[in-house]
Every structure is written in structure tokens, then in C-alpha cells.
VEXFIVO-838821 format. One record per residue (C-alpha): residue in three letters; chain; x, y, z. Coordinates in Angstrom, 1 decimal. Each point is the difference from the previous one (the first is absolute). Layout:
<atoms>
+------+-------+--------+--------+--------+
| resn | chain |     c1 |     c2 |     c3 |
+------+-------+--------+--------+--------+
|  ALA |     A |      X |      Y |      Z |
...
+------+-------+--------+--------+--------+
</atoms>
This chain:
<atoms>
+------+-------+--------+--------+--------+
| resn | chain |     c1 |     c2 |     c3 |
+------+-------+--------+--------+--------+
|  UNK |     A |   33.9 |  -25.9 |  -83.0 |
|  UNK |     A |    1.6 |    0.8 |   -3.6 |
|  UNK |     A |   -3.0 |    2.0 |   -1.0 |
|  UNK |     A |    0.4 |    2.6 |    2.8 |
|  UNK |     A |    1.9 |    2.8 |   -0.1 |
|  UNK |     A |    3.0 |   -0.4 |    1.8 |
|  UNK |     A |    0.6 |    2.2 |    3.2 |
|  UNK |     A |    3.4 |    0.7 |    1.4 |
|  UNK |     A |    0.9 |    2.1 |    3.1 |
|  UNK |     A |    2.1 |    2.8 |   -0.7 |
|  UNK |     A |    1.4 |    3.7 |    0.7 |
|  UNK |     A |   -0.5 |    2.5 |   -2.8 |
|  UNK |     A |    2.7 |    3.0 |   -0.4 |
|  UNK |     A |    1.6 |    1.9 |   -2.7 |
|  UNK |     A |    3.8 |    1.1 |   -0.8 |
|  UNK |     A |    0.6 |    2.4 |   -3.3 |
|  UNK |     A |   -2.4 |   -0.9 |   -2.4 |
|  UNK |     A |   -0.6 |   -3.6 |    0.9 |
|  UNK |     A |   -3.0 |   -0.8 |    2.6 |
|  UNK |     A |    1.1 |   -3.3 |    1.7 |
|  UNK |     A |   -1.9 |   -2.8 |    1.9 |
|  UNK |     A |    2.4 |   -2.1 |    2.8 |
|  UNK |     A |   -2.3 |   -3.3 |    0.2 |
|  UNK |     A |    0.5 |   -3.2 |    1.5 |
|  UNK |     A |   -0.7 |   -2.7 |   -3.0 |
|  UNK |     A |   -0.1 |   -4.0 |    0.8 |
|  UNK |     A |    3.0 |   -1.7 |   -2.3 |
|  UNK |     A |   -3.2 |   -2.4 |   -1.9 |
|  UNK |     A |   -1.5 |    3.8 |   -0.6 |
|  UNK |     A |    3.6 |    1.0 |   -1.5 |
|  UNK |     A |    0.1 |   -3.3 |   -1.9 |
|  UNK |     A |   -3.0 |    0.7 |   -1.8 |
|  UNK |     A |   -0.6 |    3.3 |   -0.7 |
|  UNK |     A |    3.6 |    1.5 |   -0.5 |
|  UNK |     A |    1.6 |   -0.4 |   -3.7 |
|  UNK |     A |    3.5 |    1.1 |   -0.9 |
|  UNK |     A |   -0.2 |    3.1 |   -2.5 |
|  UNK |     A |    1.4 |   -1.4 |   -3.4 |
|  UNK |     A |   -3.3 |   -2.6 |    0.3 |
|  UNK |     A |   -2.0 |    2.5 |    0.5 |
|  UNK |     A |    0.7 |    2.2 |   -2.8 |
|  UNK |     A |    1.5 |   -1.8 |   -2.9 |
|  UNK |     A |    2.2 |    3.0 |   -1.5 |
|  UNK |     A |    3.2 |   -0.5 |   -1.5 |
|  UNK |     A |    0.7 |    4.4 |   -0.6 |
|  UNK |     A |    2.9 |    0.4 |    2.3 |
|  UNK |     A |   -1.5 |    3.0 |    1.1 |
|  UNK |     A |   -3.0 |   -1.9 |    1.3 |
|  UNK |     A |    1.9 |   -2.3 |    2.4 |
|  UNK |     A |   -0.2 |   -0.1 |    3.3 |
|  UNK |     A |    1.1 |   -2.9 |    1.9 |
|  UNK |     A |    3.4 |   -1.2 |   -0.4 |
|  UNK |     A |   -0.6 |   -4.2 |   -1.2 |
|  UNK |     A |    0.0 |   -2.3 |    3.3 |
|  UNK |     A |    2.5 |   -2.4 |    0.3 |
|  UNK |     A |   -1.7 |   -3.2 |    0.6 |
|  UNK |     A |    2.9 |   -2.0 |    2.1 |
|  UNK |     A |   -0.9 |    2.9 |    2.7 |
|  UNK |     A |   -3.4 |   -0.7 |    0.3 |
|  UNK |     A |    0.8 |   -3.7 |    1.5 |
|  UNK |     A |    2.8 |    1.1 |    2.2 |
|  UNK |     A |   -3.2 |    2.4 |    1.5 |
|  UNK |     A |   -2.0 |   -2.8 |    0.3 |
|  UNK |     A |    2.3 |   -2.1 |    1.6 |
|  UNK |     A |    0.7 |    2.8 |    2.8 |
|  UNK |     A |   -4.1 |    0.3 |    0.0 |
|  UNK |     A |   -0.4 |   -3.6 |    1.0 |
|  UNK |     A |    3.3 |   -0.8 |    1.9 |
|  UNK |     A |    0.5 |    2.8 |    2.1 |
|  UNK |     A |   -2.5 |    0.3 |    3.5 |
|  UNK |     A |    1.7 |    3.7 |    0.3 |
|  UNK |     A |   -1.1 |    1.4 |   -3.6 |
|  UNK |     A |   -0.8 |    3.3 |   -0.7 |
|  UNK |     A |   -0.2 |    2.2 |   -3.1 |
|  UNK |     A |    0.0 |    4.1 |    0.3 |
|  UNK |     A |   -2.8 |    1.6 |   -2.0 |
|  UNK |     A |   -0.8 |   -0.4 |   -4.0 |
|  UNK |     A |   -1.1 |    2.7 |   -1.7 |
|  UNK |     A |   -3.2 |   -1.1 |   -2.4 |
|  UNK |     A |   -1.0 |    2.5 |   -2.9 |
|  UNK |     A |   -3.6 |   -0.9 |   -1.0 |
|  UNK |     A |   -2.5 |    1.3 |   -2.7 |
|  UNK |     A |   -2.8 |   -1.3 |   -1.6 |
|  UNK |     A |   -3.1 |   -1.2 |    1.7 |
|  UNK |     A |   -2.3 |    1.6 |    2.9 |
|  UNK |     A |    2.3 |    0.7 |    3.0 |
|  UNK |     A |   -2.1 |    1.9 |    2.9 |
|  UNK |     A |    1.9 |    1.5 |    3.1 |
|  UNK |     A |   -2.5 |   -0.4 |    2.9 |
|  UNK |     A |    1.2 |    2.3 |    2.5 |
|  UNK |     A |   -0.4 |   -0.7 |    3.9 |
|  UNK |     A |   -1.4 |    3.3 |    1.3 |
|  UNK |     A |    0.3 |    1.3 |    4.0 |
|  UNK |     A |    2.9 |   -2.3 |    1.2 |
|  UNK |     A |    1.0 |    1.7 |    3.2 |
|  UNK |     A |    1.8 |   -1.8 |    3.2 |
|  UNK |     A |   -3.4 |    0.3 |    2.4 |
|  UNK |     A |    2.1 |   -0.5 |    3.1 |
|  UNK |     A |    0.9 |    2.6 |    2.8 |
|  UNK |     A |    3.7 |   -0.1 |   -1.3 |
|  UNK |     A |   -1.3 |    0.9 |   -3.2 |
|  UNK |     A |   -1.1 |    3.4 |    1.4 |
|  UNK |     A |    3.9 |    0.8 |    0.0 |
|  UNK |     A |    1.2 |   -1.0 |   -3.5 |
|  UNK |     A |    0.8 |    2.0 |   -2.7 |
|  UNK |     A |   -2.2 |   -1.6 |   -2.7 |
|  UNK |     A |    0.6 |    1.4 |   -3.6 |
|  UNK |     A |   -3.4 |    0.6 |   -2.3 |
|  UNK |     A |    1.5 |   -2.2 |   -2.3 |
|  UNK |     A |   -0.1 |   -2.7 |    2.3 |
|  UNK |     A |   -3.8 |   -0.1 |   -0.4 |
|  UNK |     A |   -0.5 |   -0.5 |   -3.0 |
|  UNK |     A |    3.1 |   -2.3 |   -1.9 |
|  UNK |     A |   -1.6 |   -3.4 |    1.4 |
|  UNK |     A |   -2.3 |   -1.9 |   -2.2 |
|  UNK |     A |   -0.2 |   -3.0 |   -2.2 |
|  UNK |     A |    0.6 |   -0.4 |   -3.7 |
|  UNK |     A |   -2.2 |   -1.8 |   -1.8 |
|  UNK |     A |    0.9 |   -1.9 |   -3.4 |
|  UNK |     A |   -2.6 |   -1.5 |   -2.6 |
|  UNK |     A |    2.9 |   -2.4 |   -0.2 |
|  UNK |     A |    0.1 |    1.0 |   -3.8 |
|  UNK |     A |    2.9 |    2.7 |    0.6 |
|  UNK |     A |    2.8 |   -0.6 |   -1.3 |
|  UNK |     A |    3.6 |   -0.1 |    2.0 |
|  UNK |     A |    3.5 |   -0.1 |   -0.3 |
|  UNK |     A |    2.8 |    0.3 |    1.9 |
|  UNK |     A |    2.1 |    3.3 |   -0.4 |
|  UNK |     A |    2.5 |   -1.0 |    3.1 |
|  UNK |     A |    0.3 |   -3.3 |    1.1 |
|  UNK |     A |   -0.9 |   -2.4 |   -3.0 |
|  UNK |     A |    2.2 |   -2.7 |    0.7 |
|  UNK |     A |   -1.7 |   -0.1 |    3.8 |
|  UNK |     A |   -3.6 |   -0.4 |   -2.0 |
|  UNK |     A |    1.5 |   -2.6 |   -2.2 |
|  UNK |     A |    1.6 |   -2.1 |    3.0 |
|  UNK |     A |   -4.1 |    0.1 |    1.7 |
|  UNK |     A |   -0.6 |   -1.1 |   -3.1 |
|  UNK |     A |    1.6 |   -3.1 |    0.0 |
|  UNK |     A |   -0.1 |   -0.4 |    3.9 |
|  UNK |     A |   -3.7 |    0.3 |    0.0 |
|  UNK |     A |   -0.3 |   -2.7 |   -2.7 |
|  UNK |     A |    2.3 |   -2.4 |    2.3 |
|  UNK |     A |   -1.6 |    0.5 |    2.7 |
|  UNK |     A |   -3.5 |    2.0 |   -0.1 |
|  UNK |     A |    0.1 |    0.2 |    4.1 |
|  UNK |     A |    2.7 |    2.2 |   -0.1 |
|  UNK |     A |   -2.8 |    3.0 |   -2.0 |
|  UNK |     A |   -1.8 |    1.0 |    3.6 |
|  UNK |     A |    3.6 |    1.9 |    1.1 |
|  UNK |     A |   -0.8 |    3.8 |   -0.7 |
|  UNK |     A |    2.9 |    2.0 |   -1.7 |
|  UNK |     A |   -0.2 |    3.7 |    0.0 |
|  UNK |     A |   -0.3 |    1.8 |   -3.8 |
|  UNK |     A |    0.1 |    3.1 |   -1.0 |
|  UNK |     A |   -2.8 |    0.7 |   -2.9 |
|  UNK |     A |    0.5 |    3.4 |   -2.6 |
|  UNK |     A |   -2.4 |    0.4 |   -2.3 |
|  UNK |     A |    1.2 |    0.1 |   -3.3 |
|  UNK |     A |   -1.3 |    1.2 |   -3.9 |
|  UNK |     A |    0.6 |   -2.1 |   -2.7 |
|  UNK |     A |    0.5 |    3.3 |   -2.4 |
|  UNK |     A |    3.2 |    1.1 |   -1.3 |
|  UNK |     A |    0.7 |    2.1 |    2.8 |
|  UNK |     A |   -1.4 |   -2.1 |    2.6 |
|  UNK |     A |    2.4 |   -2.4 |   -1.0 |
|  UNK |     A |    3.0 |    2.3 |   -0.2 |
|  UNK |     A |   -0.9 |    1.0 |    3.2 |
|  UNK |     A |   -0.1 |   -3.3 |    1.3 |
|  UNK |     A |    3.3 |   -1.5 |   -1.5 |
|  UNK |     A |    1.4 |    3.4 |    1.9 |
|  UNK |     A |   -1.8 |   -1.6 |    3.3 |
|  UNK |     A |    1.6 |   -3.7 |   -0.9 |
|  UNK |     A |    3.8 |    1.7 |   -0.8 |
|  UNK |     A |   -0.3 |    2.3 |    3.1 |
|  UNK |     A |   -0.9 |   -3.4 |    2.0 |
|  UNK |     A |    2.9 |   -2.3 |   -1.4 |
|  UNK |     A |    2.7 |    2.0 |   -1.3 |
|  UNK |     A |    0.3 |    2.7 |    2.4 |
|  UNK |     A |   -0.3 |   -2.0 |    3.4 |
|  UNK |     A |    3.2 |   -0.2 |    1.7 |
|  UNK |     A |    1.3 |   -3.1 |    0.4 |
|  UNK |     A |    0.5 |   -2.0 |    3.3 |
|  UNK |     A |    3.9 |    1.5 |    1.2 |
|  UNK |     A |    2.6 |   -3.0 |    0.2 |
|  UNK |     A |    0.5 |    0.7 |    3.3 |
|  UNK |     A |   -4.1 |   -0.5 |    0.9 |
|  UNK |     A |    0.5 |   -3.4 |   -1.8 |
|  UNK |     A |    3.0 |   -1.5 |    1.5 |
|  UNK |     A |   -1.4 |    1.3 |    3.8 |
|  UNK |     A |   -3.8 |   -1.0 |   -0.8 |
|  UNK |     A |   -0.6 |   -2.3 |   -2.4 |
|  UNK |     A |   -1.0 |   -3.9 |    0.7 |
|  UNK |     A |   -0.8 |   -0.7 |   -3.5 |
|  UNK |     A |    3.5 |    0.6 |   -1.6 |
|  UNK |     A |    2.1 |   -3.0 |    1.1 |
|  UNK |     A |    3.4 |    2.0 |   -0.3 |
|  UNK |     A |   -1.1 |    2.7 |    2.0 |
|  UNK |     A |   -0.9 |   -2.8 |    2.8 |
|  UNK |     A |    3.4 |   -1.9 |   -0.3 |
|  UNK |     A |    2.1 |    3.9 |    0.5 |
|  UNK |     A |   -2.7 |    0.9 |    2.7 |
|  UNK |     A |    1.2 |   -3.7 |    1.6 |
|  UNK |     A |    3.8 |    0.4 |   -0.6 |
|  UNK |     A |    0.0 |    3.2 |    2.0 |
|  UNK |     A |   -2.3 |   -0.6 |    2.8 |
|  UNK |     A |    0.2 |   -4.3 |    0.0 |
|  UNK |     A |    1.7 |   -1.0 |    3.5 |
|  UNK |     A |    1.2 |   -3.2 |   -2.1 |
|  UNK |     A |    2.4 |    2.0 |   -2.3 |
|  UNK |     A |    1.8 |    2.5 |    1.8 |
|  UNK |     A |    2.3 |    1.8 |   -2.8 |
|  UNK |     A |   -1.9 |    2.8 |   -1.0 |
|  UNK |     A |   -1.6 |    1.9 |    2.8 |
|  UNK |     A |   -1.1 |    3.5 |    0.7 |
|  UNK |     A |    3.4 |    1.0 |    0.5 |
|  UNK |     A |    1.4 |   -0.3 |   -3.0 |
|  UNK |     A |   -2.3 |    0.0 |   -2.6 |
|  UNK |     A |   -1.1 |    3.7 |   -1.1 |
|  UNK |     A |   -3.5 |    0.8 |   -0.2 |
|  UNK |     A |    0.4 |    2.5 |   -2.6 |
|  UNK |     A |   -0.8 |    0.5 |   -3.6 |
|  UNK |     A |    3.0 |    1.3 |   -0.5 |
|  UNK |     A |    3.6 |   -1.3 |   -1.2 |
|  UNK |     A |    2.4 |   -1.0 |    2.6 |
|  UNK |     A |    2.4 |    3.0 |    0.8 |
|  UNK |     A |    3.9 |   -2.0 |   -0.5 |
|  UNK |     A |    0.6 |    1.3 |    3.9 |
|  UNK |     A |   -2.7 |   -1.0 |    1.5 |
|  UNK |     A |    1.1 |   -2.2 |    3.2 |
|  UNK |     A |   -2.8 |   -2.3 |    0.5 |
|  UNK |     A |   -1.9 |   -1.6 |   -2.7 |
|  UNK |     A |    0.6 |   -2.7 |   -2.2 |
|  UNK |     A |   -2.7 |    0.5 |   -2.8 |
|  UNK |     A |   -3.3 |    1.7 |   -0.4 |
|  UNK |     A |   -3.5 |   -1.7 |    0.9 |
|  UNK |     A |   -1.1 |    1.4 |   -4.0 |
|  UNK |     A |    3.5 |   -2.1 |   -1.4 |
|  UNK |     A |   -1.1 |   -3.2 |    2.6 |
|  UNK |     A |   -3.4 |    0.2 |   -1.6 |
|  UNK |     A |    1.4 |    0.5 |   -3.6 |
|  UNK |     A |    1.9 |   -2.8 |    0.0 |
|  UNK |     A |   -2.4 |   -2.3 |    1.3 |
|  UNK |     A |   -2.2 |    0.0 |   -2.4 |
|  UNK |     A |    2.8 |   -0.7 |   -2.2 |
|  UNK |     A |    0.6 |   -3.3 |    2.2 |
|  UNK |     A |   -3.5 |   -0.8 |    0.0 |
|  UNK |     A |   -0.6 |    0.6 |   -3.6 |
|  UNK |     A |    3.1 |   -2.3 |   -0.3 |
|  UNK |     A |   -1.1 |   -2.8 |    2.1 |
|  UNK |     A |   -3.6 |    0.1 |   -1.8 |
|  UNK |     A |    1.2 |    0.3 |   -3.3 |
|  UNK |     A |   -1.6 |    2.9 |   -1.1 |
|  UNK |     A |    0.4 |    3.2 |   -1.0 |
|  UNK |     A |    0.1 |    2.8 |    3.0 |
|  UNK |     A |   -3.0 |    2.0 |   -2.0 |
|  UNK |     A |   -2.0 |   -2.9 |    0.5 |
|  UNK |     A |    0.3 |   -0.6 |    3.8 |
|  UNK |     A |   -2.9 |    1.8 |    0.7 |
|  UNK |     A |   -2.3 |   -1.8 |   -1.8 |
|  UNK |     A |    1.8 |   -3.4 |    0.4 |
|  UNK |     A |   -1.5 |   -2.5 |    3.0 |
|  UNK |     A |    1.9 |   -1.6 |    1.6 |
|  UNK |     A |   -0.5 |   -3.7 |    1.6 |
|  UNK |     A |    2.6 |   -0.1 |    2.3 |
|  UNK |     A |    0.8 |    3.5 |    2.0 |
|  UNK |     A |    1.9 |   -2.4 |    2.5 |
|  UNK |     A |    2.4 |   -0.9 |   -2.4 |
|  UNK |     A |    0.6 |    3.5 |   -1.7 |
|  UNK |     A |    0.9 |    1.4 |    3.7 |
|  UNK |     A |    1.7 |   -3.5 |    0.5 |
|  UNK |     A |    1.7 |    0.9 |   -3.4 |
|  UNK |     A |    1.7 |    4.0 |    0.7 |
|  UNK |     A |    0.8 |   -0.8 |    3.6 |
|  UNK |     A |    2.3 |   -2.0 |   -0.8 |
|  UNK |     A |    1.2 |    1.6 |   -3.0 |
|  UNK |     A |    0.4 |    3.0 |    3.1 |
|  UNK |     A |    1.7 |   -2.5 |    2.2 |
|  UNK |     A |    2.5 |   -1.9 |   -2.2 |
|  UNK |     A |    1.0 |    3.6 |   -0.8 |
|  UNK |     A |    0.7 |    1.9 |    3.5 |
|  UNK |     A |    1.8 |   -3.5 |    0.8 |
|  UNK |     A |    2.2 |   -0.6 |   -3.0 |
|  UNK |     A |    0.8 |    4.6 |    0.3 |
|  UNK |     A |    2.4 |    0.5 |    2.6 |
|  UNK |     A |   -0.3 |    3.3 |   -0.6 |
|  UNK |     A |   -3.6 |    0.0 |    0.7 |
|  UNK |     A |   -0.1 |   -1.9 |    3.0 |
|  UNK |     A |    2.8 |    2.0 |    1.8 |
|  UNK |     A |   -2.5 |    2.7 |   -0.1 |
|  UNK |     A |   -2.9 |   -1.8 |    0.9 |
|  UNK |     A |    1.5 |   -1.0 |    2.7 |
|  UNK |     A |    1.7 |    3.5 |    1.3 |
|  UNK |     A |    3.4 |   -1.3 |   -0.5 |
|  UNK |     A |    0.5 |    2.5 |   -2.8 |
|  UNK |     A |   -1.3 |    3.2 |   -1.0 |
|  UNK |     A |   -2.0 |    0.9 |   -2.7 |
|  UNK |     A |    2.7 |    2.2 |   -1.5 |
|  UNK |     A |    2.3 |   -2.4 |   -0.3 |
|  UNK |     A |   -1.9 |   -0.9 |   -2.8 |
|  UNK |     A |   -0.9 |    2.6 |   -1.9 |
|  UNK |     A |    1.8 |    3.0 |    0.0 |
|  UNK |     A |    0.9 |    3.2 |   -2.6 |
|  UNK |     A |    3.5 |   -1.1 |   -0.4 |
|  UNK |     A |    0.0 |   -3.9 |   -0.6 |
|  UNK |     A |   -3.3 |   -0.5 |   -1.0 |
|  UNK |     A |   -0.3 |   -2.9 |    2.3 |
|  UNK |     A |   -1.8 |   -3.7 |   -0.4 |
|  UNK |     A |   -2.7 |    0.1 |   -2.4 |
|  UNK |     A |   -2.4 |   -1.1 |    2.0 |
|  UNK |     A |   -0.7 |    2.6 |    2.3 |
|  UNK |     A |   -1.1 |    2.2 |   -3.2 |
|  UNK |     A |   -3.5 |   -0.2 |   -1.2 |
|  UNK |     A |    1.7 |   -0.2 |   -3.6 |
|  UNK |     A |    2.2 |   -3.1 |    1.0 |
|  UNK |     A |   -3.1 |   -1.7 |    1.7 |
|  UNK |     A |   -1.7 |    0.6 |   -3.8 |
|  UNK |     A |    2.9 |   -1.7 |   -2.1 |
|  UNK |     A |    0.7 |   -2.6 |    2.7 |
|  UNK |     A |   -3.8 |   -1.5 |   -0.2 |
|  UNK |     A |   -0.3 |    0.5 |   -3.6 |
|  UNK |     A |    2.6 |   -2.8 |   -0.5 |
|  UNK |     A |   -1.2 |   -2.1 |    2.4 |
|  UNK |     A |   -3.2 |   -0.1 |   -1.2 |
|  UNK |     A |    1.3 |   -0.3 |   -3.5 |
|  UNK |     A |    1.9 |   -2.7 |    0.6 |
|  UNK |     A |   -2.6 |   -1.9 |    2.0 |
|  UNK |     A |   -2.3 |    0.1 |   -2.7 |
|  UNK |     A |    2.8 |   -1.2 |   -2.7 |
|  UNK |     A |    2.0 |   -2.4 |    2.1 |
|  UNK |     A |   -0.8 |   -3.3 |    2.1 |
|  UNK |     A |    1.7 |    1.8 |    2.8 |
|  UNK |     A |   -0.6 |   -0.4 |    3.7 |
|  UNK |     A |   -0.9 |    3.7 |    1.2 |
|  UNK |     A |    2.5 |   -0.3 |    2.7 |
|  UNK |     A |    2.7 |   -0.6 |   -2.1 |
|  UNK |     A |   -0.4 |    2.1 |   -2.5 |
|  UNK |     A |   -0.2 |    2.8 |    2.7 |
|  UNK |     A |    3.0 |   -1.3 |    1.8 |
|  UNK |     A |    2.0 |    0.0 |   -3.3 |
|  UNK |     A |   -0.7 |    3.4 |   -0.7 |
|  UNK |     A |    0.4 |    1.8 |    3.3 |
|  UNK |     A |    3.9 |   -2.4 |    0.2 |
|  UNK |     A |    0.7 |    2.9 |   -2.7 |
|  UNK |     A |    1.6 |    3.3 |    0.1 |
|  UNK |     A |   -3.1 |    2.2 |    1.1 |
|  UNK |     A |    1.7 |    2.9 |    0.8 |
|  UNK |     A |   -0.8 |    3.3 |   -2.2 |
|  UNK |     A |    3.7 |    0.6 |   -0.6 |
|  UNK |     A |    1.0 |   -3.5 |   -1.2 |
|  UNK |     A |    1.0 |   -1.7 |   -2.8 |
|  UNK |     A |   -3.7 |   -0.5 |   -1.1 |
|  UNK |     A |   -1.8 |    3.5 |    0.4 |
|  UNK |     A |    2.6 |    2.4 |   -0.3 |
|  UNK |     A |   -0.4 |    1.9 |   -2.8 |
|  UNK |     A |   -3.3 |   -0.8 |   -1.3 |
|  UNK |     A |   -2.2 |    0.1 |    3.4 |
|  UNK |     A |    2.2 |    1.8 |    2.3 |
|  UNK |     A |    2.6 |    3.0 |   -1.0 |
|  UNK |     A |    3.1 |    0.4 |    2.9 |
|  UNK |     A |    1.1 |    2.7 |   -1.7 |
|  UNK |     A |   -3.2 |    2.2 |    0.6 |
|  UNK |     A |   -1.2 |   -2.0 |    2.7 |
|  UNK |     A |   -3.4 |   -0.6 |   -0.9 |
|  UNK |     A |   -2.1 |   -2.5 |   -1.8 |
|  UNK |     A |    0.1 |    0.0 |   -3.8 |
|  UNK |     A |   -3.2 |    0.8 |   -2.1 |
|  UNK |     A |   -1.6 |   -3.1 |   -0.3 |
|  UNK |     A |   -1.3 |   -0.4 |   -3.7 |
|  UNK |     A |   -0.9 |   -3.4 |   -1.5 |
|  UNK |     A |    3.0 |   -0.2 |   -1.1 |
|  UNK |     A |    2.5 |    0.1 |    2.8 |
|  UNK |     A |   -2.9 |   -1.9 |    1.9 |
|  UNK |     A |    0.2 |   -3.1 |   -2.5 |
|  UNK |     A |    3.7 |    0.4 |   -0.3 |
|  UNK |     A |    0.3 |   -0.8 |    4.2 |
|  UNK |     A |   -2.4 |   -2.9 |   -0.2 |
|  UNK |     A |    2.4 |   -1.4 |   -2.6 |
|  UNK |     A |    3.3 |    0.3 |    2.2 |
|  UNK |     A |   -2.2 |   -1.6 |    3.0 |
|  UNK |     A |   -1.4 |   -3.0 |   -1.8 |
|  UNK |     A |    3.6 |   -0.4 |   -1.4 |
|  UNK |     A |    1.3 |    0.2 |    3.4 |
|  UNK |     A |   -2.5 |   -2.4 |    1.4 |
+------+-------+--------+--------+--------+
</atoms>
């Protein structure tokens, strides 16, 4: 009934100078009472803002993972509220009463940090991490209002709408955003189902269906390939690099957009690089000799030749870029356009890279600036 107060189970604590409240809130509760700051307090004094502007297009894509996916979760939001008559209604005596109990180590605090916060429904609230999450139950709740029983844990600071309350909450909001680390590369290409390119490298590697790349000679490490190492073709980081350039190609869009970009057709994206992969290790001798243990790695790539361009992260770089770009700009058949580059001299010291990629006389790889980099991609699409 809208004319009660609102009660919502939570766990009060307190870190530095901010007392916290960990509830569990139902989405339809989140819909209505949370607001996004710059509604809320119609300021324009820069020093006054304190919610970077949401960016509507990301609200929809949360919705559409609300509603689409059985498997959803969110991790906390953080609420600031003021305004109105919040009560804390603490839960006093909470004790285990069974014979186990008798032999727990159960911490005073324990006692007394379970209640329920009650809110006059008046308050007002606005997200200080997580804004784009409250707008996506925004819109998900309005498609379909079933979907407002799931309970989502928030995290609920009070906050003072004076000039230092709200310099002390824009600290709060920057400490939230701008100082979390980010997910590692590494965490997303071994762990994440949403990013289509870290699926298709995940799948090139451990697929029974394509058998090039394996454990064995693919290196796991962030790090650059060392010019003697005797067993790996490429890095899992370059495989996943240049992915996303393939995919971005296939798609038509631009590789910063991929994230937020659905897709219709996964199928035909993996359909799309694994044969891109394929057509390749078949029309590279040079590849497949090693593939399949005929030749050694160091045939390949080596201090004093240099070796075929492929079996440097670098190479694997330049090679996709102009396959993509020329399967964007050209009625091509992908096979052939691969086939008709990899017919050409590939090797580091040859007629095409000598000089501007590679350097015999010191041995070593040039210093790739834009430059030298445009100035190979010429020689190869004049060679193709």
C-alpha cells in the first residue's frame, strides 16, 4: 500500500565517515523510488555535479540482458539518499539458539547490525555507483512489470544536500567509478560469455573442430614473444586482439562499439573467423609445417633472419589489418583475398619488409611508427 512506509530488510555498518545500510530492494521498489542525481538537483555550478550524464543507448542494452537472460545478476549499487523520514529499526538479541551455537565465536556487533529501514517513500535517491543498472530496471520494469519481484542487493549512504555534503559525495561517486580497477584482459578472454571475441579465441584454442592453435603453442602470457622461443606461434592476448578486429570487420562496425553492439547471428560471426583461421593455416605452409610437427618453431622466427611474419604477434597485426580492410572495400571472396596475400613473399628479410619492418643488419624488428606501418601496407596491397 503506497501510503505506508516502506520497509526493507537490511544490515547496518559503517566504514570512515559513511554509516552504510546493505538491503535487499525489489527492482519495482528501485524503479520507483531511485532518481539519477542531475534530476534531482537541477545545478549547472560544475562544482555542484555529481553524476557523470547517463548514456541512454546503455540503458536498453541493460534491459535487454534484464529480460533475455535466465542467468542475470547485477553486483551491488550503491544509493545515496536524503530528504524525507528514514528510520533504521534495529533487530535486537539475534543469537544462533542451537547447541552448536554454544561453540561459535559470535562478535557484539553481530547483535545489533540487523534491522529494517523504513522509508516514508518521500526520500529522495540516486544512484552514486551503478546508474546505468537503475536505468536498464527502469525500462525493463516498464516492459515487463513481472520482472520488479527479483530482489537486487543495494548499498544505501546517506547523504547531505550542503556544500560539503555534496563534495563529499562526488568524492564517494569518483572513488566508486574512477578508481575501480578494471576487469584484467586476461579475466576477460578466460571468463567472459558476454564478449563474443573472447568466446570465439576461448573456442579456437580449446574447439576439438579446429585443431591449429592448442595449448602447445600458443603462450598464455601477457608478455611479448621472446624471438627464441621454440614453441609458440602467437599469444592468446594477439589471438584475442585480432579478433575483434575480424569481428568488428564482419559486422561493420567500429571495434569500440562491439561491446555494446547485439548481435543477431553469433553463429555466423564464429562461422565468419574460423574460416578466416582456416583458409589461413591452409593457404601458410609455413604455418601448417608447424602445426603439424614437421617443422620447428624456430625455423620461423629467429634473431638472425627474422623469419615468416606470421609467427610474430606484429605480423599477425599487419596481416589481418589488410584483410579486413580489403574485405570491407572490395567484392572479394575471403578466401581469395587471403590466398593471394599469403602466395607473397612473407618472410621478414624479403623484398617486402626489409628495411621498413625488419632490419638484417641489426637483427631485430624496426620501430614501428605510423609511418613505416602505412608504408608496408602499401608494398602489400601493391604486391597483392
Amino acid at each position: 500500500m503506497k501510503n505506508k512506509r516502506l520497509v526493507i530488510p537490511c544490515l547496518k555498518g559503517k566504514i570512515g565517515t559513511w554509516n552504510t545500510y546493505t538491503c535487499m530492494m525489489r527492482l519495482s521498489d528501485i524503479d520507483e523510488l531511485v532518481g539519477f542525481a542531475h534530476d534531482i538537483h537541477k545545478i549547472d555550478a560544475l562544482s555542484q555535479q555529481i553524476q557523470r550524464k547517463l548514456k541512454k543507448e546503455r540503458g536498453v542494452e541493460i534491459a535487454d540482458y534484464l529480460l533475455e537472460n535466465e542467468d542475470r545478476f547485477f553486483n551491488s549499487i550503491v544509493l545515496a539518499i536524503y530528504e524525507g523520514d528514514p528510520c533504521w529499526h534495529e533487530i535486537s538479541s539475534i543469537r544462533p539458539n542451537s547447541e552448536e551455537a554454544l561453540h561459535l565465536d559470535f562478535p557484539d556487533y553481530a547483535e545489533n547490525c540487523a534491522g529494517f529501514l523504513s522509508v516514508s517513500r518521500n526520500e529522495k535517491l540516486f544512484a552514486l555507483d551503478g546508474q546505468h543498472r537503475v536505468e536498464g530496471i527502469k525500462k525493463a520494469c516498464k516492459r515487463d512489470p513481472s520482472i520488479g519481484d527479483e530482489l537486487l542487493s543495494v548499498i544505501i549512504v546517506k547523504h547531505e544536500s550542503s556544500k560539503e555534503g555534496i563534495r563529499q559525495t562526488r568524492r564517494l561517486f569518483t572513488t566508486l567509478n574512477k578508481k575501480a580497477e578494471k576487469v584484467s584482459e586476461d579475466a576477460i578472454i578466460a571468463l567472459d560469455d558476454e564478449d563474443i571475441s573472447a568466446c570465439i579465441t576461448r573456442e579456437l584454442i580449446e574447439s576439438s573442430h579446429f585443431t591449429h592453435f592448442k595449448e602447445s603453442n600458443v603462450s598464455f602470457s601477457s608478455k611479448q614473444i621472446h624471438p627464441t622461443d621454440k614453441s609458440n606461434i602467437t599469444t592468446i592476448s594477439n589471438i584475442y586482439k585480432n579478433v575483434k578486429k575480424l569481428v568488428s570487420g564482419f559486422l561493420g562496425i567500429k571495434i569500440s562499439d562491439l561491446d555494446h553492439h547485439k548481435i543477431e547471428s553469433r553463429a555466423e560471426v564464429f562461422d565468419f573467423v574460423f574460416k578466416f583461421f582456416n583458409y589461413t593455416f591452409f593457404h601458410c605452409d609455413e604455418l601448417r609445417s608447424v602445426t603439424s610437427n614437421m617443422e620447428p618453431v624456430v625455423k620461423y622466427r629467429n634473431k638472425g633472419e627474422g623469419g615468416h611474419l606470421l609467427f610474430r604477434p606484429i605480423g599477425w597485426d599487419i596481416y589481418v589489418d589488410l584483410v579486413v580492410s580489403k574485405f570491407e572495400t572490395e567484392e572479394i571472396a575471403l578466401e581469395h583475398i587471403i590466398k593471394n596475400i599469403l602466395s607473397k613473399d612473407l618472410y621478414l628479410n624479403g623484398s617486402i619488409f626489409e628495411g621498413t619492418l625488419w632490419s638484417s643488419s641489426k637483427g631485430r624488428l624496426q620501430d614501428l611508427t605510423s609511418s613505416r606501418m602505412r608504408t608496408v601496407k602499401n608494398k602489400l596491397y601493391t604486391s597483392a
